[in-house]
C-alpha positions in Angstrom: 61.4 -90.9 109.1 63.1 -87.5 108.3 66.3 -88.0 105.9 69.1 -84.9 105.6 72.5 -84.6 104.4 75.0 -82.3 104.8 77.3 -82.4 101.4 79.5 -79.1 100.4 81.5 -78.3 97.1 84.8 -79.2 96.9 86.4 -81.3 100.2 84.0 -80.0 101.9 81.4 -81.9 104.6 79.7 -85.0 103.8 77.3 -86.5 105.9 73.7 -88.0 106.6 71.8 -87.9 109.5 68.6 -90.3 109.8 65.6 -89.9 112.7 62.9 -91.8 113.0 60.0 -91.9 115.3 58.1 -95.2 116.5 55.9 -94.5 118.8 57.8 -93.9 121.5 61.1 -94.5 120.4 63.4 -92.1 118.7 66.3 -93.8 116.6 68.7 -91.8 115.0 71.4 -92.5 112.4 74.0 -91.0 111.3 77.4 -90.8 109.7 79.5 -90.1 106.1 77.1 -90.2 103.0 77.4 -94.2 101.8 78.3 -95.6 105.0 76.1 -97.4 107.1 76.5 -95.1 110.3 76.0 -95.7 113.7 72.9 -96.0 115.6 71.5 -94.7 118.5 67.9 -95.4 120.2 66.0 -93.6 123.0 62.8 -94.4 124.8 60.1 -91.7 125.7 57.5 -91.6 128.6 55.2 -90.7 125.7 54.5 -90.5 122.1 54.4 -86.2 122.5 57.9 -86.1 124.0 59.4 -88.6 121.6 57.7 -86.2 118.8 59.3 -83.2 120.3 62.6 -84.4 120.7 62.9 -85.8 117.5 61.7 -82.3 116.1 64.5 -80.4 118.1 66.8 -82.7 116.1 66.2 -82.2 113.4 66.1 -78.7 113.7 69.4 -78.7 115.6 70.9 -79.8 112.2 68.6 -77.8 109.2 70.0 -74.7 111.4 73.7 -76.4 111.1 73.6 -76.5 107.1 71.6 -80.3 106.9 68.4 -80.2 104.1 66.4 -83.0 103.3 67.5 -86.0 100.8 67.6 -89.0 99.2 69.5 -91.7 100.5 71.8 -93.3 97.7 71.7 -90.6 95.5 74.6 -89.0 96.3 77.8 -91.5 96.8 80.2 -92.1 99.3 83.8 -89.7 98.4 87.0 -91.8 97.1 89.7 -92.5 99.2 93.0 -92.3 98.3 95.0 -95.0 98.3 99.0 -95.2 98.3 100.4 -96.8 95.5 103.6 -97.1 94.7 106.1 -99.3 93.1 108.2 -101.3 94.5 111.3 -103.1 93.0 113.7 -106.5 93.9 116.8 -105.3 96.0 120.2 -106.7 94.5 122.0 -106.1 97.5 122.1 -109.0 100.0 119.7 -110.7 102.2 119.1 -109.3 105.5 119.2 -111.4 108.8 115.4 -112.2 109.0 114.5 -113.4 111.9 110.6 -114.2 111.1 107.7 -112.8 108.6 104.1 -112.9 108.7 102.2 -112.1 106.2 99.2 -109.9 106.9 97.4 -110.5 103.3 97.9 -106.4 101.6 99.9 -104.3 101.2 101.0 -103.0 105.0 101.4 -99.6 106.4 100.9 -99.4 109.7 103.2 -100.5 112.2 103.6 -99.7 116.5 106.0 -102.1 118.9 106.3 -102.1 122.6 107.9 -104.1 124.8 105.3 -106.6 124.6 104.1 -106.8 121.0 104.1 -106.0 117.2 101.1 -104.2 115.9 100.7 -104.3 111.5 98.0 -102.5 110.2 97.1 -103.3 106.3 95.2 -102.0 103.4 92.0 -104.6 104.1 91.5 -102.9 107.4 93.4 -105.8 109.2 95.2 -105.1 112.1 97.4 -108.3 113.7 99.3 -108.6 117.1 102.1 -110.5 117.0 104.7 -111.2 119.7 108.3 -110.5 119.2 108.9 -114.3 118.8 106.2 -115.1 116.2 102.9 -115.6 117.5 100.0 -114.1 116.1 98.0 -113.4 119.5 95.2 -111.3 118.1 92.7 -109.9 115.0 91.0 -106.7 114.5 89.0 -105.7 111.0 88.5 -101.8 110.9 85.7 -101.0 108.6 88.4 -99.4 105.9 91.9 -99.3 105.1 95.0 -98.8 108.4 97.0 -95.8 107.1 99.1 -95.9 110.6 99.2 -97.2 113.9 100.4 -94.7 117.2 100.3 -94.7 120.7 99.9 -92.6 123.4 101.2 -93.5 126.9 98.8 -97.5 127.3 96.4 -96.2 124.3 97.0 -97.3 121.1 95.4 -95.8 117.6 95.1 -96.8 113.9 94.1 -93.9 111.8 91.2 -95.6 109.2 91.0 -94.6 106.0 86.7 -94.4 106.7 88.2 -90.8 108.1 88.3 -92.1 111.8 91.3 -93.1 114.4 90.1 -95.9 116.6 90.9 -96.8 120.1 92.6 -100.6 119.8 93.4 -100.3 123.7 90.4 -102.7 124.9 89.1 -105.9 123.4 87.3 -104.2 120.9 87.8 -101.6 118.9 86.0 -98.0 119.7 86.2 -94.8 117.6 88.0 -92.8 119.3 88.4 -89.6 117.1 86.2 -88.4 113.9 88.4 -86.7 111.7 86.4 -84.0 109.1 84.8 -85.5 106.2 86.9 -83.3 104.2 90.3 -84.5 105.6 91.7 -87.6 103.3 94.1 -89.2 106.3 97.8 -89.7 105.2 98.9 -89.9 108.7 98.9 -89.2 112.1 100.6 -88.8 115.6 99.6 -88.2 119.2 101.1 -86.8 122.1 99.4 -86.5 125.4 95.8 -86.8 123.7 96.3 -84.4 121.2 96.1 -85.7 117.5 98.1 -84.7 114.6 97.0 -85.7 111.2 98.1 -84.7 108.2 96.3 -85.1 104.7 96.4 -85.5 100.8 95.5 -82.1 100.3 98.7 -80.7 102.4 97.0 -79.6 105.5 97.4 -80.7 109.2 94.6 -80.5 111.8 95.0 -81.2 115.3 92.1 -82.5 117.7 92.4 -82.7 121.4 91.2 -85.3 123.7 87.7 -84.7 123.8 87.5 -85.4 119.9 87.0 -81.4 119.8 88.8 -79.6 116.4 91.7 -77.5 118.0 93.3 -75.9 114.4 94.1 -76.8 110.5 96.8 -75.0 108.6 97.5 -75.9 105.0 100.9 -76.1 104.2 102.8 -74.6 100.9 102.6 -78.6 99.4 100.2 -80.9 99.1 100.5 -85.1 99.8 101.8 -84.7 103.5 102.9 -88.0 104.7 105.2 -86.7 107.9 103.2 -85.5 111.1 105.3 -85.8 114.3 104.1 -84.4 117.4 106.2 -83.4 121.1 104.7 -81.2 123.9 105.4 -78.1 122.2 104.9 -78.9 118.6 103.4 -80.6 115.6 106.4 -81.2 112.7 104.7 -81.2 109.4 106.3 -82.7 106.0 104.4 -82.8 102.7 105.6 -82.2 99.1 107.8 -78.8 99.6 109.4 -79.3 102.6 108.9 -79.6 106.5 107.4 -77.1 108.8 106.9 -76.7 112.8 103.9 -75.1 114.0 103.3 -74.2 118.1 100.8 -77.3 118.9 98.5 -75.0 121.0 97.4 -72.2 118.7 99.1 -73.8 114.7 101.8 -70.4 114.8 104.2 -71.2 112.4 107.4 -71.3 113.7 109.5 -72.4 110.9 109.8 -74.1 107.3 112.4 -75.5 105.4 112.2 -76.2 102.2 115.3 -77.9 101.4 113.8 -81.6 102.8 111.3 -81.8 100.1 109.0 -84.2 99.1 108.7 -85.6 101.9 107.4 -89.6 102.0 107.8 -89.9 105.7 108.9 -88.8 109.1 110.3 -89.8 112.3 111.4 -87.9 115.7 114.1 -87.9 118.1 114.1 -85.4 121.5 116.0 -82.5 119.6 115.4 -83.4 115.5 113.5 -84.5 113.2 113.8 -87.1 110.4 111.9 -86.5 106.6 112.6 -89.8 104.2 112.3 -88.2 101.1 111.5 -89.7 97.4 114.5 -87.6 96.5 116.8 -90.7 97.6 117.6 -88.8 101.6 116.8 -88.7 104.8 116.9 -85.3 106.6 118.0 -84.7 110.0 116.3 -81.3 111.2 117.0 -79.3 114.6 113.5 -78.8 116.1 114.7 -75.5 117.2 115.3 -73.5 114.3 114.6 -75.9 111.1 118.1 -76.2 110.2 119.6 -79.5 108.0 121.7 -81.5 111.3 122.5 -84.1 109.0 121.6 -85.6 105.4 121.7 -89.5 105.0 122.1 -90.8 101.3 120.3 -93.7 100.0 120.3 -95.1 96.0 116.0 -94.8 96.0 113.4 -93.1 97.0 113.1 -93.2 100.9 109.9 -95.0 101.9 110.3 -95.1 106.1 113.2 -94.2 108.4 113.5 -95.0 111.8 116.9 -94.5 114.4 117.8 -96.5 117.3 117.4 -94.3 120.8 119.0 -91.3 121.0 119.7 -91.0 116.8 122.6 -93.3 117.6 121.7 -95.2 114.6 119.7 -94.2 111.2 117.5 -96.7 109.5 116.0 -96.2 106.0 114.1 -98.2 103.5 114.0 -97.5 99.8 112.0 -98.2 96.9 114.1 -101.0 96.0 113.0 -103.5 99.0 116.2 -102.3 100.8 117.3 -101.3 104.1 120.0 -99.1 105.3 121.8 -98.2 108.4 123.7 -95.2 108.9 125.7 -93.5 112.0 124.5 -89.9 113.6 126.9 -88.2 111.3 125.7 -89.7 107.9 128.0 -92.6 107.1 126.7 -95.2 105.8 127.5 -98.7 107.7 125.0 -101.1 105.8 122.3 -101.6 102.7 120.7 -105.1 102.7 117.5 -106.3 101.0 114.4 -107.2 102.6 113.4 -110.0 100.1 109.5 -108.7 100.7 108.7 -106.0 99.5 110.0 -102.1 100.5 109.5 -101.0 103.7 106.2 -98.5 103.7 107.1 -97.9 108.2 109.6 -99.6 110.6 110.8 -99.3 113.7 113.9 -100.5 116.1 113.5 -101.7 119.1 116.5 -104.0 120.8 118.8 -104.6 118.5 115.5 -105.7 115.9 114.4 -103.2 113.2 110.7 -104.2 112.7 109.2 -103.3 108.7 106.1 -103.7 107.4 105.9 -103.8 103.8 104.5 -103.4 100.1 103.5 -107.3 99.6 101.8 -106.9 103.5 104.8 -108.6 105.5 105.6 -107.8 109.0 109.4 -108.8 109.4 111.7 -108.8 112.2 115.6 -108.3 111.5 118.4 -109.1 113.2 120.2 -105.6 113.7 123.0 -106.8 115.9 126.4 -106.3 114.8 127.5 -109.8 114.5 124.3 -111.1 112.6 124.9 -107.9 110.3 128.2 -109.0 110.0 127.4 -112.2 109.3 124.4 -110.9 106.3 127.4 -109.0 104.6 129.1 -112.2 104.3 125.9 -113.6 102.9 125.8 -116.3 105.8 121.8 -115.6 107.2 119.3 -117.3 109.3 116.7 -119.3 107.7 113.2 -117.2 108.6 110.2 -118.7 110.3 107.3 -117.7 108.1 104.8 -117.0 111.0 101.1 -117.9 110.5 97.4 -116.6 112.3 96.2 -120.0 113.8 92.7 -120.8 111.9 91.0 -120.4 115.0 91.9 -116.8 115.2 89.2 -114.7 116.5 88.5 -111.3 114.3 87.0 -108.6 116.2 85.2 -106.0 115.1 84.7 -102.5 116.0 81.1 -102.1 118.3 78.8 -99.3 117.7 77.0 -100.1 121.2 78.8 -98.8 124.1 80.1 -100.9 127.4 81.3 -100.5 130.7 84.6 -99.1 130.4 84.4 -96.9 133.8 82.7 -98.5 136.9 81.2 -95.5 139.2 78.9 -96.3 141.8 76.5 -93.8 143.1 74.0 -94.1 145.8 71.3 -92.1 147.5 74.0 -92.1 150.4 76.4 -91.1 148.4 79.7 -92.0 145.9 80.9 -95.9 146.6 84.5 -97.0 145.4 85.4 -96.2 141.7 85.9 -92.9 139.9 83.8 -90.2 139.5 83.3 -87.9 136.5 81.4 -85.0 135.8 80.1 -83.3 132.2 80.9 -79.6 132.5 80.0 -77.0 129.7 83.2 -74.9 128.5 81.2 -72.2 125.9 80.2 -74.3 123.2 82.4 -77.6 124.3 81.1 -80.3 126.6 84.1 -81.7 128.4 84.4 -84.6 131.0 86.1 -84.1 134.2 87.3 -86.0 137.0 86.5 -85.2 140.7 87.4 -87.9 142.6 90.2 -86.4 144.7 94.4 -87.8 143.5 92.8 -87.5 139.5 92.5 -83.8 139.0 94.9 -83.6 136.7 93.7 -86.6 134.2 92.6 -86.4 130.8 89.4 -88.3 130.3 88.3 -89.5 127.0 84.9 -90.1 126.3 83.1 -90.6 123.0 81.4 -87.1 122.0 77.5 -88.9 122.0 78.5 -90.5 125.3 79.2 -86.8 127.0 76.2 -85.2 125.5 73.8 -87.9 126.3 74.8 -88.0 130.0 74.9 -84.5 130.3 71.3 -84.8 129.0 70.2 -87.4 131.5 71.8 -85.8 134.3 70.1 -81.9 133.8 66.6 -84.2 132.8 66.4 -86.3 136.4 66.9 -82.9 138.1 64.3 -81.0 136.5 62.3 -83.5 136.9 62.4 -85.4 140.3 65.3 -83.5 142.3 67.6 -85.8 144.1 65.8 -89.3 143.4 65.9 -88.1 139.9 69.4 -87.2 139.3 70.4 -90.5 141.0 68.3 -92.2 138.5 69.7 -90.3 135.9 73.5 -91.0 137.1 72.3 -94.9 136.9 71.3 -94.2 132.9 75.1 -93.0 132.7 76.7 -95.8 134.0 74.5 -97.7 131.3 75.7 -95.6 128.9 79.2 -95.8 129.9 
């Protein structure tokens, strides 16, 4: 067994990696220094080959920085976690419609036409339909700083420093963020990932889980990363920046929206909460303030209602505000759980997840405002996960997630994908004709190792062999 690490000064990299030889099986381990890693095994034809390959391992990494260690002497790095007070509203209730409570305090929050996802500091992530069923359990291996999603995929950035794929029934890592990158939050738009940090940087990582560019911005605590086709809209302590999302140019900052505590994003503007007691409407353009909405607290989450018709904000004080395009304010009305840490509005319902862990749904419809103002509200259904609940873990082996059939004759029905080497990048791509234009994503090992089994079978038994090999892939896969 041959134990390295790779652990530099400062935010640096930290991680193990672990091989060991059994006679003809090679396992290897790896992962962030205190964690237990993921696992991989491979079988050899003899004892000399599975020496060999274990050797160009371990090689592969002394030359990439990795030197031999002790496991446990050196401890996993602290995560940060967001805390921040919270305080009883005095305004009135709000129409609450129903509230479930997750069990800590609640970050992350998605909703589609279909259901409500809440993400919480435990690492438990709930489904929950927009009547008040819990229909499903995940537990990530760390805290949820932030849910997303990206056309049918949907991500929750972890606080172990990965985003994972909550698409499928079970839960995959789907991007491995830099040991040195302490996630805040993160977007995605068409496969590319935006994450922003503690220190004040933003990195973006393409599909293939391949590093693309990091910037550090003039602030540090960066809690606002919104991303669009053309750009990644960044908002930490001193203000809010755009940078071009294919090479990080900065194209503009503005200072004025500072300390920024969240963000959100319309076609033409973006939105910064900010803890000094505003939300900032920006023109994506040029940077410039559209609009500035004023709350009586620090500004935990905004959200608007399509278009920016409508501006929703929640405060330090367990409120919630509503607020036309221009900046007038229409409504404040308490939450009676906790501030709001996300939201979002979605038909006439502003969805929050809060400090004490609570997914609610409001009533945002004029007359059951209305009728909140006049202190006449609904009495809420507090929603409950049936004790029968399934909790599904994330999977470190791999399954069948693409079906392609291959045959000495030929390709049967299905999809099929080829590993191509771009200079140092090993990238996935589709040749089946009609899905040229697709972005695949495959895990990084997944790529590599059928890359590996593909160039192996040819060497070493032309055709039959590189069948044989394709038939290892669609194990892998």
């Amino acid at each position: 067994m041959t134990y390295l690490e790779l652990s530099e000064d400062g935010a640096g990299s930290h991680k193990f990696y672990e091989v060991t030889v059994a006679g003809t099986l090679v396992t290897v381990t790896y992962g962030r220094i205190g964690e237990a890693g993921q696992t991989k095994a491979t079988s050899f034809p003899s004892v000399a080959k599975a020496q060999a390959a274990a050797a160009k391992k371990i090689g592969e990494k002394t030359r990439k920085g990795y030197a031999p260690a002790v496991r446990g002497v050196r401890q996993r790095r602290a995560v940060t976690r967001r805390v921040i007070a919270s305080t009883r509203s005095t305004a009135r209730q709000a129409p609450v419609l129903w509230r479930f409570d997750s069990g800590a305090a609640a970050f992350g929050i998605f909703v589609d036409d279909e259901r409500c996802w809440v993400g919480n500091q435990n690492g438990d992530v709930y489904t929950v339909t927009h009547t008040g069923t819990v229909t499903g359990r995940f537990r990530l291996p760390d805290g949820v700083k932030c849910i997303v999603a990206d056309d049918f995929w949907i991500y929750a950035g972890c606080d172990d420093g990965r985003v994972y794929d909550l698409s499928g029934k079970v839960p995959r890592s789907a991007y491995e963020i830099a040991a040195d990158v302490d996630i805040y939050w993160l977007d995605i738009h068409d496969g590319v990932l935006g994450v922003s940090d503690r220190a004040g940087r933003i990195t973006t990582i393409d599909y293939e889980d391949e590093f693309q560019w990091a910037r550090t911005g003039t602030g540090e605590s960066a809690w606002m990363v919104r991303c669009d086709e053309d750009a990644v809209y960044h908002g930490h302590s001193r203000g809010v920046a755009r940078y071009d999302i294919s090479d990080g140019t900065l194209v503009w900052e503005n200072k004025v929206a500072d300390s920024v505590l969240f963000g959100w994003q319309e076609e033409h503007s973006v939105y910064a909460g900010t803890g000094r007691s505003t939300v900032r409407r920006l023109a994506k353009g040029d940077g410039r303030v559209e609009a500035t909405y004023q709350c009586d607290a620090a500004v935990y989450s905004c959200a608007t209602s399509p278009g920016g018709r409508h501006v929703f904000a929640g405060d330090s004080h367990s409120s919630v505000y509503c607020f036309d395009a221009s900046g007038e304010r229409l409504w404040k009305l308490a939450t009676g759980c906790g501030s709001a840490f996300s939201m979002q509005y979605l038909d006439d319902r502003l969805y929050i997840v809060t400090t004490d862990g609570s997914l609610v749904c409001i009533d945002a419809s004029e007359e059951a405002i209305a009728a909140a103002r006049a202190g006449n509200v609904p009495q809420p259904v507090d929603v409950k996960a049936a004790a029968s609940l399934r909790m599904v873990e994330p999977s470190t082996v791999l399954e069948t997630v693409l079906e392609t059939v291959v045959e000495s004759g030929g390709a049967g029905e299905g999809v099929v994908v080829e590993c191509v080497r771009e200079g140092e990048r090993l990238r996935v791509r589709v040749v089946s004709p009609g899905y040229e234009s697709w972005n695949v994503q495959f895990p990084k090992d997944v790529r590599e190792a059928g890359a590996r089994y593909l160039v192996d079978g040819v060497r070493s038994a032309g055709q039959g062999g590189f069948y044989r090999a394709y038939g290892e892939i669609r194990r892998l896969l």
